[in-house]
mmCIF file as Biopython writes it, N, C-alpha, C and O atoms, coordinates in Angstrom:
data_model
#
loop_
_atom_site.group_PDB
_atom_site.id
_atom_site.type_symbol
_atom_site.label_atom_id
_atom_site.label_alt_id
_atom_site.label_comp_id
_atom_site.label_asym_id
_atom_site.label_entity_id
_atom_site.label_seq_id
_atom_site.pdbx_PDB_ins_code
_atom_site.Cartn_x
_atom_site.Cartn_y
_atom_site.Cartn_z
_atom_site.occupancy
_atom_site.B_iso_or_equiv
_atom_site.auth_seq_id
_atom_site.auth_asym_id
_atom_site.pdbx_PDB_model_num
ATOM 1   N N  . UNK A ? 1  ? 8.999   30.428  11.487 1.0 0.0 1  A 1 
ATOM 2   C CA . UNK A ? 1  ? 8.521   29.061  11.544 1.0 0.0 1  A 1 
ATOM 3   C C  . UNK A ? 1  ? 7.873   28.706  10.204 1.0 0.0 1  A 1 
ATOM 4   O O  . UNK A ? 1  ? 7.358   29.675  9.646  1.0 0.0 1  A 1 
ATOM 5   N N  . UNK A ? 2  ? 7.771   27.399  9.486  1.0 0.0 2  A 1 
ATOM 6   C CA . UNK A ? 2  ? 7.654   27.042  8.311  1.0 0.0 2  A 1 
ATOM 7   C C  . UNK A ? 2  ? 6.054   26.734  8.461  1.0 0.0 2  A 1 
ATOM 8   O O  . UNK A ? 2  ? 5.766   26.007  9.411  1.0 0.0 2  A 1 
ATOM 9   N N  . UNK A ? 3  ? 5.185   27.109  7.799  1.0 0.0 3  A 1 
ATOM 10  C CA . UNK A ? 3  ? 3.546   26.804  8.122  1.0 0.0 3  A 1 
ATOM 11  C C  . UNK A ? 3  ? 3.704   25.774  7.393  1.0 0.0 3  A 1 
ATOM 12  O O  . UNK A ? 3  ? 4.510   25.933  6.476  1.0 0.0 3  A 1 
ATOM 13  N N  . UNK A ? 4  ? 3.128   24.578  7.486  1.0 0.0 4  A 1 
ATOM 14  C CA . UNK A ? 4  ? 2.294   23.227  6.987  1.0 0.0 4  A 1 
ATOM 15  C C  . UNK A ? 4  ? 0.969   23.361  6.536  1.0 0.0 4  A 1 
ATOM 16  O O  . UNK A ? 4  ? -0.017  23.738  7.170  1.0 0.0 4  A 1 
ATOM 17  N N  . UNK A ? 5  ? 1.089   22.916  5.070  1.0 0.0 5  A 1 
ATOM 18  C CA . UNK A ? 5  ? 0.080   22.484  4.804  1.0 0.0 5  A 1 
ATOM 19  C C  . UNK A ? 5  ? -0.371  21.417  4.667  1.0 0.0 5  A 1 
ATOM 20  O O  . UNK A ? 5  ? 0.105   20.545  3.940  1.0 0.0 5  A 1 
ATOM 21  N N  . UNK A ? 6  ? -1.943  21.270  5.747  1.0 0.0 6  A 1 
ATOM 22  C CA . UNK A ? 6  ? -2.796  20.144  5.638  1.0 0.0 6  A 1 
ATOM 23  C C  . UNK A ? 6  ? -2.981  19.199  4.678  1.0 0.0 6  A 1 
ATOM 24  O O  . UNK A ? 6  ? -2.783  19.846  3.649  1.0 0.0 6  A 1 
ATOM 25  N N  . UNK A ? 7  ? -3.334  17.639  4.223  1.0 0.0 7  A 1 
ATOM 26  C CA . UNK A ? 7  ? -3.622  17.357  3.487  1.0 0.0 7  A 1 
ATOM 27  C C  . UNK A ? 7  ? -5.069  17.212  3.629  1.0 0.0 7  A 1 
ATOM 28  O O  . UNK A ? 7  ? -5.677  17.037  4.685  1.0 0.0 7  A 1 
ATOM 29  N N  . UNK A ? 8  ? -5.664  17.325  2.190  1.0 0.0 8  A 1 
ATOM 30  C CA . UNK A ? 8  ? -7.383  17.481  2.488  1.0 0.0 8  A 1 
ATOM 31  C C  . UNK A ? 8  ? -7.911  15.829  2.812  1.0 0.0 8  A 1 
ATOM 32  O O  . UNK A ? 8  ? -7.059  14.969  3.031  1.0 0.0 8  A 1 
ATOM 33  N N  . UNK A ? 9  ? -9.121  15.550  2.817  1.0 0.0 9  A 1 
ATOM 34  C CA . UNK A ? 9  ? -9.272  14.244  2.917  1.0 0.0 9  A 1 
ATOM 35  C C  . UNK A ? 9  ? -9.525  13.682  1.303  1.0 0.0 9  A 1 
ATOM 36  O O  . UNK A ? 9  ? -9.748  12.488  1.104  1.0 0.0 9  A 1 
ATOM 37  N N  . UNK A ? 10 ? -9.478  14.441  0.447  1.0 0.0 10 A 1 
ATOM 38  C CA . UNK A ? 10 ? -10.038 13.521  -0.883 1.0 0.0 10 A 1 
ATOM 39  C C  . UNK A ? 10 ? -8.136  13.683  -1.502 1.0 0.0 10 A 1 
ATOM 40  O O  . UNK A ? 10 ? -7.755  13.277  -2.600 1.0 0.0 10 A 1 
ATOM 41  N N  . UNK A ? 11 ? -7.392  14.247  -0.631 1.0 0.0 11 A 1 
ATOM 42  C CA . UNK A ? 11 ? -5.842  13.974  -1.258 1.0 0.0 11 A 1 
ATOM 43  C C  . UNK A ? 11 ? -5.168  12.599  -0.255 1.0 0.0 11 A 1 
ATOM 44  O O  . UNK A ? 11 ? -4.272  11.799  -0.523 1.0 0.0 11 A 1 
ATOM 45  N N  . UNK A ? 12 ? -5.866  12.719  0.736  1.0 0.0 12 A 1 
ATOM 46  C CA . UNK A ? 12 ? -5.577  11.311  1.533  1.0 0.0 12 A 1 
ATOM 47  C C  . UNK A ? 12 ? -6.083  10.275  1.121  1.0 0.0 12 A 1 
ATOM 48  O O  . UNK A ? 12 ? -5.510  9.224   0.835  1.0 0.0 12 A 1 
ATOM 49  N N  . UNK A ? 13 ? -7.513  10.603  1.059  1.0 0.0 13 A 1 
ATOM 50  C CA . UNK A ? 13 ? -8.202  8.875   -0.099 1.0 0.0 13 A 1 
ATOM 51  C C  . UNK A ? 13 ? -7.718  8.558   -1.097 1.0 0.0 13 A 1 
ATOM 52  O O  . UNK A ? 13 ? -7.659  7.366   -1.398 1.0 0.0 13 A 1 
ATOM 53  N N  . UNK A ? 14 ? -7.198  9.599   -1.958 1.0 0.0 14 A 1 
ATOM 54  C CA . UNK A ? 14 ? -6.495  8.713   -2.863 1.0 0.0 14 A 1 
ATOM 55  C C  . UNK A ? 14 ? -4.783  8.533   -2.740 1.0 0.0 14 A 1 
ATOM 56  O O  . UNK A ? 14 ? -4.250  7.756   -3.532 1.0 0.0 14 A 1 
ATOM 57  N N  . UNK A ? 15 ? -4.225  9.013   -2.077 1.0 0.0 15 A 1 
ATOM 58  C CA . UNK A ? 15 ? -2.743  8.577   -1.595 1.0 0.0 15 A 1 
ATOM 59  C C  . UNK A ? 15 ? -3.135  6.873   -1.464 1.0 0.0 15 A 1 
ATOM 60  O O  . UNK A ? 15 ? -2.563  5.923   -2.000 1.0 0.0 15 A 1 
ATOM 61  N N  . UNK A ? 16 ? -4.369  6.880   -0.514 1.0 0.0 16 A 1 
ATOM 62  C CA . UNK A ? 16 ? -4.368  5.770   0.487  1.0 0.0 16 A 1 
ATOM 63  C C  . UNK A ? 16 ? -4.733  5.030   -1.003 1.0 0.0 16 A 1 
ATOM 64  O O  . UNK A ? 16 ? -3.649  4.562   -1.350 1.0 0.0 16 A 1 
ATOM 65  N N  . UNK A ? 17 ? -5.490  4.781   -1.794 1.0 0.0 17 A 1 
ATOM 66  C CA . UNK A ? 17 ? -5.930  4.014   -2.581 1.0 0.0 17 A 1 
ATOM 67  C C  . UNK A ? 17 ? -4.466  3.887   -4.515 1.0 0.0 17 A 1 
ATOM 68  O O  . UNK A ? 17 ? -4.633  3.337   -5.603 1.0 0.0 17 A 1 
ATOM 69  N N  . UNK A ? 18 ? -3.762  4.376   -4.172 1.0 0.0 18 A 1 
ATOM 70  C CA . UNK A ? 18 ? -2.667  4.868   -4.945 1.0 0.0 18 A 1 
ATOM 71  C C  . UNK A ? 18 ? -1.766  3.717   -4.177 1.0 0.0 18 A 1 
ATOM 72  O O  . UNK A ? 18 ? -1.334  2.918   -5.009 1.0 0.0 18 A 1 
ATOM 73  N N  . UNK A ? 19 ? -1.409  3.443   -2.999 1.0 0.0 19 A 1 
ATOM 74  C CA . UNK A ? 19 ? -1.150  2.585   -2.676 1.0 0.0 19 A 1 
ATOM 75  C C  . UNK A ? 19 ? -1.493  1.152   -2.382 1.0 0.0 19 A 1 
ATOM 76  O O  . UNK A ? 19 ? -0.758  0.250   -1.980 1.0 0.0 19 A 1 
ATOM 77  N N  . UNK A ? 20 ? -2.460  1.148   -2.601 1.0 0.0 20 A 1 
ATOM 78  C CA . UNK A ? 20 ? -3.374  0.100   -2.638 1.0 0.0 20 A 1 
ATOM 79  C C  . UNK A ? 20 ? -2.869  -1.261  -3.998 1.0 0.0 20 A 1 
ATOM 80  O O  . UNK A ? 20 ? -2.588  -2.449  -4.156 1.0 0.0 20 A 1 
ATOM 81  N N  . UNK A ? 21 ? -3.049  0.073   -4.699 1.0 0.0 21 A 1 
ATOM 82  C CA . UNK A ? 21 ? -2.839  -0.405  -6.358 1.0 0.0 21 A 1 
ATOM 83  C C  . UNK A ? 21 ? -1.314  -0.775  -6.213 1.0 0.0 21 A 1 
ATOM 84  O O  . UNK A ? 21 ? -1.214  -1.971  -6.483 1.0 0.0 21 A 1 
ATOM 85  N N  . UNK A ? 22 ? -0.110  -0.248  -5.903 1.0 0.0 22 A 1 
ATOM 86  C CA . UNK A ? 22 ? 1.172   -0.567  -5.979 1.0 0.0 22 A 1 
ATOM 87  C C  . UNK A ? 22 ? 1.178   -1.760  -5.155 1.0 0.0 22 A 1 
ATOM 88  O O  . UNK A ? 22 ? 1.736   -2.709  -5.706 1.0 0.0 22 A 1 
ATOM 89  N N  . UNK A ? 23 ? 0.633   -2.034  -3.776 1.0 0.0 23 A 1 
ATOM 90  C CA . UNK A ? 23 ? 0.868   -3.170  -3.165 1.0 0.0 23 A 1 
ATOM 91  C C  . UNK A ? 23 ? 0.125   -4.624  -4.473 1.0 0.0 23 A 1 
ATOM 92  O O  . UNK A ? 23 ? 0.792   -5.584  -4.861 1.0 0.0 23 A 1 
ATOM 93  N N  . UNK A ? 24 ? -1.329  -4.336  -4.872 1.0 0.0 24 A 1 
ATOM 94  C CA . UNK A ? 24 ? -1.637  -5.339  -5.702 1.0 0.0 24 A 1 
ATOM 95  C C  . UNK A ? 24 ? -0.920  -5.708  -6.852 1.0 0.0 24 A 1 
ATOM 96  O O  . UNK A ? 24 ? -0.806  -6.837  -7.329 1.0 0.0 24 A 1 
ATOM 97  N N  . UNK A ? 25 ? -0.233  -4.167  -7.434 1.0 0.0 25 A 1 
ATOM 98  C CA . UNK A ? 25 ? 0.434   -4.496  -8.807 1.0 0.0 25 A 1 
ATOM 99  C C  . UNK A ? 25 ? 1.843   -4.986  -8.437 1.0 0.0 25 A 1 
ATOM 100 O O  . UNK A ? 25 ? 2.114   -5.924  -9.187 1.0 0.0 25 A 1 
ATOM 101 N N  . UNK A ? 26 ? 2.753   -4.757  -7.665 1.0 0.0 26 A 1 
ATOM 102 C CA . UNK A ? 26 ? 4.071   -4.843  -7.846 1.0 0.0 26 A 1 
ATOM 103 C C  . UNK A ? 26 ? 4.131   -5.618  -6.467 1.0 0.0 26 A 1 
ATOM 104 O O  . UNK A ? 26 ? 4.650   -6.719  -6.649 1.0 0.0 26 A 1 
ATOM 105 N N  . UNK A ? 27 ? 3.669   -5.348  -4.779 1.0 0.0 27 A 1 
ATOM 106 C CA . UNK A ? 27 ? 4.317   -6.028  -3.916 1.0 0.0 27 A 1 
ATOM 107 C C  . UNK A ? 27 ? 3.551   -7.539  -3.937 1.0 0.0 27 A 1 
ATOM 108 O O  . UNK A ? 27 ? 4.280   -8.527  -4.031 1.0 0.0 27 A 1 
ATOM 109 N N  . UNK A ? 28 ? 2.449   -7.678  -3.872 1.0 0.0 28 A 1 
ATOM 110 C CA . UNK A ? 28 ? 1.724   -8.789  -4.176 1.0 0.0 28 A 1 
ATOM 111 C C  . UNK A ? 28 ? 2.592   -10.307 -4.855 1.0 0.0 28 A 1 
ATOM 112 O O  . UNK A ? 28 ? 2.981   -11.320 -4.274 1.0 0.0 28 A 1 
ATOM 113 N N  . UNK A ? 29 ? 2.648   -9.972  -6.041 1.0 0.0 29 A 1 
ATOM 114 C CA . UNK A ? 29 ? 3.632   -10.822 -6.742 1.0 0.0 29 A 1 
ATOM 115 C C  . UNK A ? 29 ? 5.108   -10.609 -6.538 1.0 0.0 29 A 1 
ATOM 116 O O  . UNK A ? 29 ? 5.903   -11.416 -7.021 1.0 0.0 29 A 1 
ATOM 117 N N  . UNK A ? 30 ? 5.447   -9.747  -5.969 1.0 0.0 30 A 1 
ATOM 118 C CA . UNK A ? 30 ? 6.899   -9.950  -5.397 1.0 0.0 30 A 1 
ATOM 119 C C  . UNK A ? 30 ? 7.113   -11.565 -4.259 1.0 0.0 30 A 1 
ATOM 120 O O  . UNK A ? 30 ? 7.941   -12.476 -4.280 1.0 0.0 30 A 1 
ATOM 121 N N  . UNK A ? 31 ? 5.992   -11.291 -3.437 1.0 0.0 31 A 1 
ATOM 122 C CA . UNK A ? 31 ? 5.844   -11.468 -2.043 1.0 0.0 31 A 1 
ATOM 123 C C  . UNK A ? 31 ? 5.423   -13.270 -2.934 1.0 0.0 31 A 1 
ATOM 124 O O  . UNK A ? 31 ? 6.269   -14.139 -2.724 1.0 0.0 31 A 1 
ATOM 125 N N  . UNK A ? 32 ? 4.578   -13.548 -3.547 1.0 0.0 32 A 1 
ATOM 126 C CA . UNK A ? 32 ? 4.209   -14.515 -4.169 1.0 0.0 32 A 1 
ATOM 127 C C  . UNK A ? 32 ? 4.903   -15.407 -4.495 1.0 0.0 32 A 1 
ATOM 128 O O  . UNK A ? 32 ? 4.785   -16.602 -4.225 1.0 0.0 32 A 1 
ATOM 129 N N  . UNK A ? 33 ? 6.138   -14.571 -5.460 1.0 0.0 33 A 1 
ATOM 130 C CA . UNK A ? 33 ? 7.341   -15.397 -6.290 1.0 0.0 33 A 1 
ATOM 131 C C  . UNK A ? 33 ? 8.495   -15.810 -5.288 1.0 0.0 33 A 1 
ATOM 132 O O  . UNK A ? 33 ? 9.223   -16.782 -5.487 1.0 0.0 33 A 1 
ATOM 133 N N  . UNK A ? 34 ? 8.590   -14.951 -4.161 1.0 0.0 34 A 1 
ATOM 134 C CA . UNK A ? 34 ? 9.571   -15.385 -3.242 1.0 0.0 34 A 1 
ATOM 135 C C  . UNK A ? 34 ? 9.264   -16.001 -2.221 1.0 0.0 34 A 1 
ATOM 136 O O  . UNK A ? 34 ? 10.252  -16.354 -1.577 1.0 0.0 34 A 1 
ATOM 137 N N  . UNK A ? 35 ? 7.868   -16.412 -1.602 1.0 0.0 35 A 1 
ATOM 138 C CA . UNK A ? 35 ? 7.527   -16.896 -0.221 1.0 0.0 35 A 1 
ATOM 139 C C  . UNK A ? 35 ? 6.151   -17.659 -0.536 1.0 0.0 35 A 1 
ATOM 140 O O  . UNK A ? 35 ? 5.594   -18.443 0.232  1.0 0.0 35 A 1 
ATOM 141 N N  . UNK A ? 36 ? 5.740   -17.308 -1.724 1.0 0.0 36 A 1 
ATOM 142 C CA . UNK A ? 36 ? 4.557   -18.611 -2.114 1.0 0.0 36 A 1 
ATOM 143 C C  . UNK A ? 36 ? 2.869   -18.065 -1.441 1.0 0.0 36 A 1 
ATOM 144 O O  . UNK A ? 36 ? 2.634   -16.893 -1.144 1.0 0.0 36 A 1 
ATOM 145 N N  . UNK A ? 37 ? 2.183   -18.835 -1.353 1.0 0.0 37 A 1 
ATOM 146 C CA . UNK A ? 37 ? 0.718   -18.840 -0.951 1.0 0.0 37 A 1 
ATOM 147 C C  . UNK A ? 37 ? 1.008   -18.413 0.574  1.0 0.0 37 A 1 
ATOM 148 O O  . UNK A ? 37 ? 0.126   -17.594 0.832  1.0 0.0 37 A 1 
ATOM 149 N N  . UNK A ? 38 ? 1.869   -18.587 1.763  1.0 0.0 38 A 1 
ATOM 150 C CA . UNK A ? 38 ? 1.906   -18.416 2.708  1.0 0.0 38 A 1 
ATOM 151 C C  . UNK A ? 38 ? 2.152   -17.400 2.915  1.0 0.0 38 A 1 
ATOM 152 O O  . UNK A ? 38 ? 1.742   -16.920 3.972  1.0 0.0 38 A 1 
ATOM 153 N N  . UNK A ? 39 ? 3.067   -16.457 1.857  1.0 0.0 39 A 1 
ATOM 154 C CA . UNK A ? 39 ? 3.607   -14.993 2.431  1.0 0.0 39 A 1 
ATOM 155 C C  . UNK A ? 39 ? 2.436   -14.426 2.070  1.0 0.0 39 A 1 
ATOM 156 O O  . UNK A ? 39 ? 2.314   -13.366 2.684  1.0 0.0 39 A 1 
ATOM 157 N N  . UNK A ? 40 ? 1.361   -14.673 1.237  1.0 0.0 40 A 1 
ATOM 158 C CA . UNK A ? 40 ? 0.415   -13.796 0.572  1.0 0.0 40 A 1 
ATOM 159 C C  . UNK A ? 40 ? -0.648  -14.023 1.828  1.0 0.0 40 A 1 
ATOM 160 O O  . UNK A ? 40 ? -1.594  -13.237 1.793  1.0 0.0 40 A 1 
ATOM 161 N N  . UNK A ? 41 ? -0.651  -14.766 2.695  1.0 0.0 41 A 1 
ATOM 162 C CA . UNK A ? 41 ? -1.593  -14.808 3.544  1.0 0.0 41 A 1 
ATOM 163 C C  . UNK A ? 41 ? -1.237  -14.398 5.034  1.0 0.0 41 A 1 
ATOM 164 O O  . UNK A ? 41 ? -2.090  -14.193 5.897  1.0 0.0 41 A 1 
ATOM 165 N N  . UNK A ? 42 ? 0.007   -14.314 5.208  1.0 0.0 42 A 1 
ATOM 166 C CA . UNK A ? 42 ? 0.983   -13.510 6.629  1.0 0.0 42 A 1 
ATOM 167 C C  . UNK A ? 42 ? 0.630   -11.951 6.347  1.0 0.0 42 A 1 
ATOM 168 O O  . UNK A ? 42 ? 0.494   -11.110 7.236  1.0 0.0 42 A 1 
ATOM 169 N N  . UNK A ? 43 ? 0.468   -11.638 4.533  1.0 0.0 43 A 1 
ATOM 170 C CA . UNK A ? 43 ? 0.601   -10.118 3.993  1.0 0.0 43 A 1 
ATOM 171 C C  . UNK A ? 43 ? -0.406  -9.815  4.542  1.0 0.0 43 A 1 
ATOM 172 O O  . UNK A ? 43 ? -0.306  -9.123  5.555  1.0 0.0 43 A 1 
ATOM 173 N N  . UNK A ? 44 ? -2.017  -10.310 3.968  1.0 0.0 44 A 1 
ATOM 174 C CA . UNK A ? 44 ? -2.969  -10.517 4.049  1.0 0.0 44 A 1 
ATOM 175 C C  . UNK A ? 44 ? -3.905  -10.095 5.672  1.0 0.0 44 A 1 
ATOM 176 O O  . UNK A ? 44 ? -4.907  -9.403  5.853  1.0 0.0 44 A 1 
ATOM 177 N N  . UNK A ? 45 ? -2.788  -11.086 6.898  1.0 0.0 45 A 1 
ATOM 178 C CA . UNK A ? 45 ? -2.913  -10.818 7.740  1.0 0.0 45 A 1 
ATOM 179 C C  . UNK A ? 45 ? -2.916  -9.419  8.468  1.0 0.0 45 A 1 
ATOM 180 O O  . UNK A ? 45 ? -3.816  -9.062  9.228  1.0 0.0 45 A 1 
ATOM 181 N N  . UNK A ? 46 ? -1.744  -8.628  8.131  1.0 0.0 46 A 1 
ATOM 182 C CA . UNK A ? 46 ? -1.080  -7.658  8.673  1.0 0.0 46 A 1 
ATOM 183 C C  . UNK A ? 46 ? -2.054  -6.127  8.734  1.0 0.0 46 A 1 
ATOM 184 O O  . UNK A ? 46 ? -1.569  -5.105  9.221  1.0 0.0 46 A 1 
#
């Protein structure tokens, strides 16, 4: 059987915050240029 290794919690905080940054830098203004003030606030919602 293949053992797993755990992720610690300070490799999860920053996964989680690593993504953070890609949604502000790149999906943000994707979402902006194609669907306007409304998709940024449906995003917003979610």
């Amino acid at each position: 059987m293949i053992k797993v290794k755990e992720m610690t919690y300070g490799n999860k905080y920053t996964a989680v915050l690593n993504i953070i940054k890609l949604l502000d830098s790149f999906v943000l203004p994707l979402v902006k240029k194609h669907m306007g003030s409304e998709g940024i606030e449906e995003l917003n919602r979610i």
